[in-house]
C-alpha positions in Angstrom: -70.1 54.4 20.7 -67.7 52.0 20.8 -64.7 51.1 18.4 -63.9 47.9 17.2 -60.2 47.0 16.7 -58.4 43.6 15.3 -55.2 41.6 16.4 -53.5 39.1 14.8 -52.7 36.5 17.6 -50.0 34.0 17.7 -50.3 30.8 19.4 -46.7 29.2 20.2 -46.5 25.2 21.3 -44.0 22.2 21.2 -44.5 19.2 19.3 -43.2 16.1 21.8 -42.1 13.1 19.6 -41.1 10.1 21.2 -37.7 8.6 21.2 -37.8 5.0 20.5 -34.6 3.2 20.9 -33.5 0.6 17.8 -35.2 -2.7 18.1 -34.4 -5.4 15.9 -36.1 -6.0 13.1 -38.6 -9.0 12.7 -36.3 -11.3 10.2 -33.7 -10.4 12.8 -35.7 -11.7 15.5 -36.9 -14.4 13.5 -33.3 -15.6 12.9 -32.6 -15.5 16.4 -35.1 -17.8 17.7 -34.3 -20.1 14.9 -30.5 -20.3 15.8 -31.2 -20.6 20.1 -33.1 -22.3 22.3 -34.8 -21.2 25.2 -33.9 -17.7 24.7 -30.8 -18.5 24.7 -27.9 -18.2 21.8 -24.7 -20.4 22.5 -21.6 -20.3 21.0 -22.5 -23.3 19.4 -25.7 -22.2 18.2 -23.6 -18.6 17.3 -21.0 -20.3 15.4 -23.5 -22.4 13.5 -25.2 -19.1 12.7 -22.1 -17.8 10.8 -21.6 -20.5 9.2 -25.2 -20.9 7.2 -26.2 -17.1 7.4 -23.0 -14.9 7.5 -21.1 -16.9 4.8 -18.1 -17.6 7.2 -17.6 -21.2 6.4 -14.4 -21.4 8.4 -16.1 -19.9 11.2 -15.5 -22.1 14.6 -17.4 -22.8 17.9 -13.7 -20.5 19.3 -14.6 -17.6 17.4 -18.2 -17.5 18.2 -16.9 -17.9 22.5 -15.1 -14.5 21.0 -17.6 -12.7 19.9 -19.9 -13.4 23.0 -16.8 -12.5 25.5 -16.7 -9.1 23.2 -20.5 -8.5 23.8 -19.8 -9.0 28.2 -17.5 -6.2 27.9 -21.3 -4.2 27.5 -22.2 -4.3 30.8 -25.8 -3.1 30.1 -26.6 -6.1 28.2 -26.4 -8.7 31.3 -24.6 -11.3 29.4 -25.4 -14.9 30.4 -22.9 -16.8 31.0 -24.0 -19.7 28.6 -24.6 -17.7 26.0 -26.3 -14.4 24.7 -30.3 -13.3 24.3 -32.2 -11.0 21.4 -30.5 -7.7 22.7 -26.6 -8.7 22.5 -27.1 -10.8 19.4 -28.8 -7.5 17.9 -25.5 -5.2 19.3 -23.3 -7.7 17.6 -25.0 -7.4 14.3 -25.2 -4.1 14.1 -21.7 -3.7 15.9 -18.3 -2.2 14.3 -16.8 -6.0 15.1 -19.4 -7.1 12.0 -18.6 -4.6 8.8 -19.3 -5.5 5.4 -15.9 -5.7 4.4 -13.5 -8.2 6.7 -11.2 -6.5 8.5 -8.6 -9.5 8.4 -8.4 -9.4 4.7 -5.2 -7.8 3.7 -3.2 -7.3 0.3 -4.5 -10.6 -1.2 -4.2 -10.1 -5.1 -1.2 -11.3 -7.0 1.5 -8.2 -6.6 4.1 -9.5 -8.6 2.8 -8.8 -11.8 3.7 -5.4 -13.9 2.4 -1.7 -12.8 -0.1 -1.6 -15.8 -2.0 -4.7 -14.5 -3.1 -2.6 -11.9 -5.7 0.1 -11.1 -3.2 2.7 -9.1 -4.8 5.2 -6.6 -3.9 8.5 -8.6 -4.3 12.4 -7.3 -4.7 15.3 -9.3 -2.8 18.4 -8.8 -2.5 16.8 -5.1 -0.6 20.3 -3.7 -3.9 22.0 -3.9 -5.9 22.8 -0.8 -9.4 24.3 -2.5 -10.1 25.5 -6.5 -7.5 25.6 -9.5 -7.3 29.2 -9.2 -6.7 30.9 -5.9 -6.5 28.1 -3.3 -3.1 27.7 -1.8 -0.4 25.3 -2.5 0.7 23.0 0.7 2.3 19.8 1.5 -0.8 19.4 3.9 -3.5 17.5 1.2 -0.3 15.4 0.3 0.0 14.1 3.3 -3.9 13.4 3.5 -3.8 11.7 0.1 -0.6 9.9 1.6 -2.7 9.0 4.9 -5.4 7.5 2.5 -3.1 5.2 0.6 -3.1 7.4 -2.5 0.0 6.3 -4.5 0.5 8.6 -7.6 1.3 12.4 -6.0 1.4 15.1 -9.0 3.4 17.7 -8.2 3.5 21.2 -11.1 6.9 22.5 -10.2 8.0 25.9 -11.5 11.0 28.4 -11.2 10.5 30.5 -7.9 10.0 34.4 -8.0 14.0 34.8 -8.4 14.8 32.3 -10.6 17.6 30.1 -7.9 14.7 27.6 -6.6 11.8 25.6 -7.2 8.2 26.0 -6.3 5.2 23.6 -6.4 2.1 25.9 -7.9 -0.6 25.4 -10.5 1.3 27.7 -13.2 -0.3 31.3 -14.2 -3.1 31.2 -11.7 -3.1 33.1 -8.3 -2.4 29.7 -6.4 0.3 30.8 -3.6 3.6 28.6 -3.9 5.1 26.2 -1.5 8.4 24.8 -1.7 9.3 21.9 -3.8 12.0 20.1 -0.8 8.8 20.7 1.4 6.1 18.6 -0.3 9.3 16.4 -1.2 10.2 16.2 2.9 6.3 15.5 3.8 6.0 12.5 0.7 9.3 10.5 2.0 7.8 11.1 6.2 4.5 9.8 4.8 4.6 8.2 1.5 4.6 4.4 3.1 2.6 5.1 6.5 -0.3 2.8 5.6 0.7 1.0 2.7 4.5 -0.2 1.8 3.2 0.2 -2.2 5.4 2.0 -4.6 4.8 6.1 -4.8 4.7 7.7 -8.0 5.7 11.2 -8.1 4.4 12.6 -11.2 6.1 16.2 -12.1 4.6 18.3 -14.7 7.6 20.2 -15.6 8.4 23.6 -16.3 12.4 24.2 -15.3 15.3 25.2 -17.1 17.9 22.9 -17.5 20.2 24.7 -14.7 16.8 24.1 -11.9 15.6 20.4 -13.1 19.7 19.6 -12.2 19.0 21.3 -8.5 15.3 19.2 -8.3 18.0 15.6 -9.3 19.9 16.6 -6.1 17.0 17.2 -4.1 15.4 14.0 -5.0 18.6 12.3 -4.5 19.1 13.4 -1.1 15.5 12.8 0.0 14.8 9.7 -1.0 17.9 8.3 -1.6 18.3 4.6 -1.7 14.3 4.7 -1.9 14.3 5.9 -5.5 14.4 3.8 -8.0 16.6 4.5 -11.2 16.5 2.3 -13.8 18.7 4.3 -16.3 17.5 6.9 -19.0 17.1 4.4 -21.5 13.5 3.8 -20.2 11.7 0.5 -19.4 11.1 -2.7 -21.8 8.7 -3.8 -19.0 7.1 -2.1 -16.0 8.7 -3.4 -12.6 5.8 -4.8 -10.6 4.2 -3.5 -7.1 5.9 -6.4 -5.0 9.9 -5.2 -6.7 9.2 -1.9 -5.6 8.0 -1.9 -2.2 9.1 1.0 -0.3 10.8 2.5 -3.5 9.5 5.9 -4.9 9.4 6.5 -9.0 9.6 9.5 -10.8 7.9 9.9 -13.8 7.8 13.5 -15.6 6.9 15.0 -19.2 9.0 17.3 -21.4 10.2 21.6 -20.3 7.3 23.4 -20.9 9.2 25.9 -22.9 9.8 23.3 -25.7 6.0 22.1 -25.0 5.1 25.7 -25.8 7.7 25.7 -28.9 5.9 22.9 -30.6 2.4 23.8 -29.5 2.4 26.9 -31.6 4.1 25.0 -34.3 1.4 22.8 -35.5 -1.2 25.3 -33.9 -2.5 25.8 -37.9 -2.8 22.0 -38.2 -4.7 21.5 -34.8 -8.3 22.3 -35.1 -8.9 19.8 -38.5 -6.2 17.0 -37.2 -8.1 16.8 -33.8 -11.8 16.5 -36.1 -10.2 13.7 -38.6 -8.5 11.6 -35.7 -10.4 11.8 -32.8 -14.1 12.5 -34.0 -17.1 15.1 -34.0 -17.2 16.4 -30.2 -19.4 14.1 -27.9 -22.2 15.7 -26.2 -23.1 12.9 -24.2 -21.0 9.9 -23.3 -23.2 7.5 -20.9 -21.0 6.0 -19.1 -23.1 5.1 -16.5 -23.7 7.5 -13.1 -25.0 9.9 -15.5 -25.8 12.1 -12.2 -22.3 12.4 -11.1 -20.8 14.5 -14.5 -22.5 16.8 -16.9 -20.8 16.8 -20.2 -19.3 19.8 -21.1 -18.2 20.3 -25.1 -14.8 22.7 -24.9 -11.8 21.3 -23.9 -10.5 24.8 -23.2 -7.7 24.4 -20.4 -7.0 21.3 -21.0 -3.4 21.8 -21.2 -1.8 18.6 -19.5 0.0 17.7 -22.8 2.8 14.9 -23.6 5.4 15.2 -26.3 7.6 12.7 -27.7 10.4 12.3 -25.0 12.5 10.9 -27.7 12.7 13.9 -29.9 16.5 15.3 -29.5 15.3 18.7 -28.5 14.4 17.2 -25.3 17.5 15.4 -25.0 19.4 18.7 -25.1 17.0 20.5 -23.0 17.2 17.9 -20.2 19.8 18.2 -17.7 21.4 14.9 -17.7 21.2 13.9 -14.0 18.0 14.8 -13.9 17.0 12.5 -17.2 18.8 9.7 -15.4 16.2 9.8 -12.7 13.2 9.2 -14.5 11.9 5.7 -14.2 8.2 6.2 -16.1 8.1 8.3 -19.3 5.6 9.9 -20.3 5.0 10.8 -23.9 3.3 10.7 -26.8 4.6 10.0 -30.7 3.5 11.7 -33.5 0.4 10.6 -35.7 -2.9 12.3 -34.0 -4.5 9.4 -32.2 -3.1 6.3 -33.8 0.1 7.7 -32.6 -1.1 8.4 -29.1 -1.7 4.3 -29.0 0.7 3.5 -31.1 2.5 0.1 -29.0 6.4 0.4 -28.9 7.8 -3.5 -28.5 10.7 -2.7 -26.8 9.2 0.3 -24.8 6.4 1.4 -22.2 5.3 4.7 -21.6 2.9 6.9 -19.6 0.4 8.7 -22.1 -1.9 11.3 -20.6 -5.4 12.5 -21.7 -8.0 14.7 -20.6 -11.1 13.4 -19.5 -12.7 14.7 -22.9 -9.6 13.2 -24.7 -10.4 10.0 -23.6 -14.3 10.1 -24.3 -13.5 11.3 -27.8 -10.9 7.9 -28.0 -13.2 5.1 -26.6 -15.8 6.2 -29.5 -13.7 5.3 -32.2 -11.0 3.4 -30.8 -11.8 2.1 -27.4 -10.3 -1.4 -28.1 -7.2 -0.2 -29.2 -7.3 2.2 -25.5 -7.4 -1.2 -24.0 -4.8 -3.0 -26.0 -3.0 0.3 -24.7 -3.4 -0.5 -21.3 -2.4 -3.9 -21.0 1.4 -2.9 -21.0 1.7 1.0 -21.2 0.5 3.2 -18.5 -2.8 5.3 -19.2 -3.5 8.5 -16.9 -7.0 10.4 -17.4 -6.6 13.8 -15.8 -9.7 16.5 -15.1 -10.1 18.7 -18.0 -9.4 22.5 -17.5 -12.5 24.0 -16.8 -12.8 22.4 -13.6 -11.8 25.3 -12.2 -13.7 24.2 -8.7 -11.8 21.4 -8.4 -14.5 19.2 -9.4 -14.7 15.7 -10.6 -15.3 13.3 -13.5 -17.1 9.8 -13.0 -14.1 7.4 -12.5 -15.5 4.4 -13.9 -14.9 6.2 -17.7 -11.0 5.5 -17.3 -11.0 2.2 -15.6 -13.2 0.2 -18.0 -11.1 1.0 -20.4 -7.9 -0.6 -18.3 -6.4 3.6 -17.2 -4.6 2.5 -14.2 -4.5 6.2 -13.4 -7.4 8.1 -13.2 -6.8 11.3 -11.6 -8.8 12.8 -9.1 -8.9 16.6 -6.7 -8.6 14.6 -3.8 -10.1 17.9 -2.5 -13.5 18.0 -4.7 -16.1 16.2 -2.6 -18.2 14.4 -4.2 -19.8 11.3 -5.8 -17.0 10.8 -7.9 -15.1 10.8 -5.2 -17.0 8.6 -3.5 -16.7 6.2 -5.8 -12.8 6.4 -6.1 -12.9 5.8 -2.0 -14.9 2.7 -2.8 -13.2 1.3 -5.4 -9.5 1.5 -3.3 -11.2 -0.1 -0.6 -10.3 -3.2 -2.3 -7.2 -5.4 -1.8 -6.5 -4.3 2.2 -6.9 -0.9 1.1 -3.5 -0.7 -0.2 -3.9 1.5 -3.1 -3.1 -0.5 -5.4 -6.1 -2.8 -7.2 -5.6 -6.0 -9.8 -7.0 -5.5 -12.8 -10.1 -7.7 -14.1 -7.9 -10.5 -16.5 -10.3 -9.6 -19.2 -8.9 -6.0 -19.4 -5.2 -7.5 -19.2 -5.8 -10.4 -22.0 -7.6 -10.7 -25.4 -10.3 -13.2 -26.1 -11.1 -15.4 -29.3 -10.2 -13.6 -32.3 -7.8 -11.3 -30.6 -11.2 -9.7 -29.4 -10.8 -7.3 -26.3 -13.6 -6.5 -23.4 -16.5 -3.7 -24.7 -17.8 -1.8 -22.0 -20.9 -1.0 -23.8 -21.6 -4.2 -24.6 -24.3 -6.0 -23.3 -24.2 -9.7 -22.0 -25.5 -12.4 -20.0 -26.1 -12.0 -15.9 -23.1 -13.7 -14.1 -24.7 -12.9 -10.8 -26.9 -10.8 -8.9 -26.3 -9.2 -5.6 -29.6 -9.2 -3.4 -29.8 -6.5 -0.7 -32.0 -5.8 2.2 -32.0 -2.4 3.8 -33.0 -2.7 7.3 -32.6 0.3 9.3 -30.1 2.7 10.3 -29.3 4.6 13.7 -26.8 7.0 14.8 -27.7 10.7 13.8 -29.0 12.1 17.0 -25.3 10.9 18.5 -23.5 12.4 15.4 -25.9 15.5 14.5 -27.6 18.2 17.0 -31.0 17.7 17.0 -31.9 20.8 15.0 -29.9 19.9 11.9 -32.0 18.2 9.8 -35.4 20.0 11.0 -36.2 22.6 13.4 -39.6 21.2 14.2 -39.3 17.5 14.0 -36.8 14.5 13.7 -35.7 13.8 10.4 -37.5 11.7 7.5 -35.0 9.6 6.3 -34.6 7.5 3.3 -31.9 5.0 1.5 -31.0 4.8 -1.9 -28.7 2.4 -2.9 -27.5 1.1 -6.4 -24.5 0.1 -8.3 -21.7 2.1 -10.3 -20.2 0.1 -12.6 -20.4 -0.8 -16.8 -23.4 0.8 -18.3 -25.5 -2.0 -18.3 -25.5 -2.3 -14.6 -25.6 0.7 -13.0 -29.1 1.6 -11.4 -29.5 3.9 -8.1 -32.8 2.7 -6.4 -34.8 4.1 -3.2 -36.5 3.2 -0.2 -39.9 4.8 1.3 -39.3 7.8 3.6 -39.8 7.2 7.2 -41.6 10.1 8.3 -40.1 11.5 11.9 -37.8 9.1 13.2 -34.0 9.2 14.6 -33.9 5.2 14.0 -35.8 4.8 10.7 -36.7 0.8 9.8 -36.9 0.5 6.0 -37.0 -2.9 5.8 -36.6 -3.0 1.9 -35.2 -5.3 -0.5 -33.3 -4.9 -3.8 -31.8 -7.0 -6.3 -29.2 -5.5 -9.0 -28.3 -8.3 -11.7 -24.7 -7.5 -12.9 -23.2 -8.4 -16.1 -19.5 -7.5 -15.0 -19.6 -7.7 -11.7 -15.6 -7.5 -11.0 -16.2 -3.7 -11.9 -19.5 -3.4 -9.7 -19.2 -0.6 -6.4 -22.1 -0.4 -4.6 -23.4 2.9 -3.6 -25.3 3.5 -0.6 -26.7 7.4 0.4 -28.9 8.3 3.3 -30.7 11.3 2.8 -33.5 13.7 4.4 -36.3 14.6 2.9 -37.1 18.0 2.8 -40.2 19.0 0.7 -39.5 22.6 0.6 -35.8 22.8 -0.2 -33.3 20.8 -1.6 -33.1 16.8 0.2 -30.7 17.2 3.2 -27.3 15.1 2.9 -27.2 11.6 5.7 -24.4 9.9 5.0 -22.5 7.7 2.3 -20.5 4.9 1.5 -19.2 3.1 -1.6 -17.9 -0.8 -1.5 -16.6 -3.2 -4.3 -18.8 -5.7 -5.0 -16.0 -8.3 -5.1 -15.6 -8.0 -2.2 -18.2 -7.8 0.3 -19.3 -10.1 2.9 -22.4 -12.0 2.6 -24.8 -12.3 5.3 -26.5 -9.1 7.9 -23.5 -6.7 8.0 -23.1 -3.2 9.9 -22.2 -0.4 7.0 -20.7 2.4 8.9 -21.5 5.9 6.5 -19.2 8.7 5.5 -19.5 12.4 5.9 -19.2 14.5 2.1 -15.5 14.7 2.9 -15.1 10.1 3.0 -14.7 10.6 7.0 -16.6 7.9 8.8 -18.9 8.8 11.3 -18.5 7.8 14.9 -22.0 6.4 15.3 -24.0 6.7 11.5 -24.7 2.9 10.3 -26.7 0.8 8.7 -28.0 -2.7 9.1 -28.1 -4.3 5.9 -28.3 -7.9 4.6 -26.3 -9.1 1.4 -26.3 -12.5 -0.7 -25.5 -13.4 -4.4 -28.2 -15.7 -5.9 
């Protein structure tokens, strides 16, 4: 008699999937043999081309010649020498010589008006390499924020372990310290490498009188002729971008021991002054990208405070030198929020809030936040609890006219992205004009509402061709083990409430080069605030999407006609390869 016995038997095989290399899409094709003859694209026929599609009206039969030399440089595409066919007018649309944003346009908005008429690219505890609690203090994410045109540098500066120097930390957390005259050293190498824009050096201050007079001599030795001192009077009018090119301003808040003094003074009156002046807590503020920031209702940690810088306590508890160098000053008067807004006529000032702060304000009074704004300085800070050294959405400051909205230049993310997108703007020189109807009041002394809703001033159309580039940028196991990725687009716009949308394409199953094909139109109400947002993403129907690449780009700015959007890594880097070919127009 014979036994039966069973195996489980495993059968192992490849799945082949074919490569196909990028072909242009039909409109593409379709515009090609509508703008050549025979096959054939000349430079007049080019130049005529960027004229009626691309929106480059002062485009000439020379520049065309240029492109088409560029494109012989490709020695695969066997250039003719009267002009180009399909292929080569295909490379040079989806080319880095064709991005949405034109690389010849420099600083063009008016620089000569005062610092508050500006949005100014702000960092956040900018000495901070990871989280708020344990990461270590360096001069090396200032010099990144430096290299990326970031133009306000916060710097915490404390008494070191001995008491004779000064240290740059985030104060009673296990941060490691790093010298103050370093991070001062690495701002005045690097402070005007890409952008000859003011730097403001804000210090939140905890010295003694004895160590602030030691930081006045290192700042005067550093910088020297570079730093601007206006007296210790302060300022009846902020100096404008163009009058301090090159120049770097300090602006600093009150010893914290005094800050502590009067904290636990009105301690008792706290909890029911903060309910009667600023309102019951918000749960939810839509603001717009409601993805980017869950609301959070304790404003534990939050303890970036101003105090009058006119009381005399401070005056005595100032060394002098060190008073004389302060150019911005940044306090607050008395009076719960009224106070906080309260205009001086002879006098500007920097007043800071808290994320939360500021939500809590623009409920009740975001018109007077405004009025604020048009000739004081507003900075919005991450509140405490952001211990990871994540991020608010952005657009919550700068609709209400903050010209500095703080951000962890180290917290990746979409808030992030958006703050890259944003300070794309005006030659990418960190500093970006404010709308006029955030710097001036309307009929009636009226001022711009966010929230409101009005009439369409335009709307941005955009097609979403295709993209190509990941199997040069990512191994070919990193979005599936088993197949090629399944890719798709979404793409919206951040901006007031009323216009911000996030919309999607179809996924296209297995492909390296994925044709979408799609178009969207986004009608926009303010569109002098609008980013668009663009994310590439893999779908994964097990696990969480996989990440494909970003960018972010102010509407006001983009290029009409079919553009080449290079995409960013998490981190803002731009990909060597990762594009897409898209198609704008305002109808």
């Amino acid at each position: 008699m014979t036994s039966k016995q069973t195996y489980r038997v495993c059968f192992c095989f490849r799945r082949r999937f074919k490569q196909s290399a990028a072909e242009a899409p039909k409109e593409i094709k379709d515009l090609f043999n509508a703008y050549s003859e025979n096959g054939i694209m000349t430079a007049e026929h080019l130049c005529k081309f960027l004229v009626e599609i691309q929106g480059e009206k002062n485009a000439t039969t020379e520049d065309a010649e240029n492109i088409i030399d560029s494109l012989r440089e490709l020695k695969h595409l066997n250039i003719f020498r009267r002009g180009i066919h399909l292929e080569a007018f295909f490379r040079y649309l989806f080319g880095n010589s064709n991005p949405p944003l034109s690389p010849s346009l420099e600083v063009h908005h008016d620089m000569t008006a005062p610092l508050s008429h500006y949005f100014i690219y702000t960092g956040h505890n900018s000495y901070l390499t990871g989280n708020q609690l344990s990461s270590d203090c360096s001069d090396v994410p200032i010099i990144k924020a430096l290299q990326r045109c970031v133009r306000v540098i916060e710097l915490d500066i404390w008494p070191n372990s001995t008491k004779d120097n000064v240290d740059v930390l985030h104060g009673r957390t296990l941060t490691t310290p790093v010298e103050l005259i370093k991070c001062l050293r690495s701002i005045k190498e690097h402070a005007f490498y890409k952008s000859i824009f003011p730097v403001v050096i804000t210090l939140e201050d905890h010295l003694t009188p004895d160590l602030q007079a030691k930081v006045a001599q290192m700042l005067t030795q550093t910088f020297r002729d570079a730093l601007f001192t206006p007296g210790s009077e302060g300022l009846e009018e902020f100096p404008s971008p163009e009058s301090l090119k090159q120049r770097i301003v300090i602006s600093t808040k009150p010893p914290k021991e005094y800050l502590q003094a009067k904290e636990k003074e009105s301690d008792s009156q706290k909890d029911s002054a903060d309910e009667e002046n600023w309102g019951n807590e918000v749960n939810d503020l839509k603001v717009g990208l409601q993805d980017i920031d869950k609301q959070n209702d304790s404003d534990e940690g939050d303890n970036e405070e101003d105090v009058d810088d006119g009381d005399h306590k401070l005056q005595q508890n100032t060394a002098p030198e060190y008073r004389r160098l302060i150019a911005i000053h940044a306090g607050k008067l008395k009076g719960g929020l009224a106070g906080l807004l309260r205009m001086e006529p002879n006098k500007v000032r920097r007043l800071s809030l808290s994320e939360q702060q500021l939500e809590k304000a623009v409920l009740t009074r975001g018109a007077e936040v405004i009025r604020f704004t048009q000739r004081n300085l507003l900075r919005v800070y991450p509140k405490g609890i952001r211990v990871d050294s994540s991020n608010y959405n952005p657009l919550l400051g700068w609709m209400y006219g903050a010209q500095m909205v703080a951000l962890n230049m180290q917290g990746y993310g979409r808030s992030l992205w958006l703050m890259h997108g944003m300070f794309r703007a005006n030659g990418g020189c960190g500093y970006v004009k404010k709308p006029d109807f955030l710097l001036n009041a309307g009929p009636h002394n009226k001022v711009f509402d966010p929230k409101a809703k009005s009439q369409t001033k335009k709307t941005l159309k955009v097609r979403v061709y295709m993209g190509e580039g990941w199997n040069y940028d990512f191994k070919r196991t990193h979005f599936d083990a088993y197949s090629p990725p399944d890719f798709y687009t979404r793409v919206g716009i951040a901006g007031v409430p009323a216009d911000s949308v996030m919309k999607k394409t179809k996924i296209i199953e297995d492909n390296w080069t994925p044709v979408w094909d799609e178009e969207f139109t986004f009608p926009l109400t303010v569109p002098e605030m609008a980013l668009l947002r663009i994310e590439v993403h893999e779908y994964d129907m097990s696990e969480k999407d996989d990440f494909g690449g970003q960018t972010c780009l102010p509407v006001s700015e983009l290029r009409t006609g079919i553009r080449a959007v290079p995409l960013h890594n998490r981190k803002g880097e731009q990909y060597k390869s990762v594009k897409l070919l898209m198609r704008f127009d305002f109808i």
